[in-house]
C-alpha positions, 0 to 999 in steps of 0.5 A, spaced: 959 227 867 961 219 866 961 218 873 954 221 873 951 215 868 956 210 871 952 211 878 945 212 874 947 205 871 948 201 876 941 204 880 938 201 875 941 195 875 940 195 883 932 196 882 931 191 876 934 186 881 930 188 886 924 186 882 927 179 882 925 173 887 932 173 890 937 177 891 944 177 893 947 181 898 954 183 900 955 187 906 961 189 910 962 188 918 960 194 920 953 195 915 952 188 915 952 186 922 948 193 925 944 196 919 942 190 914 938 186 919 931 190 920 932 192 913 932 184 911 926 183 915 922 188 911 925 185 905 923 178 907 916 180 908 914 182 902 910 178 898 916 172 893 922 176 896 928 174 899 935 175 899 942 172 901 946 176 906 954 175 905 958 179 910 966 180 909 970 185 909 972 191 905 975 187 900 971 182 899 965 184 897 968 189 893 971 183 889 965 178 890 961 185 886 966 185 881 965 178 879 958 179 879 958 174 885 953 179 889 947 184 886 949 189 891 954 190 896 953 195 902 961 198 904 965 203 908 971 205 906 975 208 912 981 209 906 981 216 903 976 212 898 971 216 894 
């Protein structure tokens, strides 16, 4: 159960930067580089939106999230992570 309330937490704190003006985006390679740009072009029409793409490895977005760097990171893990 406290994975579940972990993981509701953080949607919530995903949409309430939504709402926000401008947002920071981290994004591994691999997401970044293919996934994210059609979604950024959505994001950049709608009306006072706009957000900051960083792009990095694994790793590095992890960290740039712990330290609160980035509102929101997009990762794969090809590690046997959960």
């Amino acid at each position: 159960m406290p994975f579940a309330k972990s993981l509701l937490t953080v949607s919530a704190r995903a949409f309430d930067r939504l709402h926000m003006e401008q947002i920071q985006l981290g994004a591994s390679s691999n997401i970044g580089i293919y996934l994210m740009p059609e979604h950024l072009k959505r994001l950049h029409g709608a009306k006072g939106r706009s957000a900051n793409l960083v792009i990095a490895s694994n790793l590095e977005i992890l960290e740039k999230l712990q330290r609160k760097e980035v509102d929101l990171a997009f990762m794969e893990w090809w590690d046997g992570r959960n």
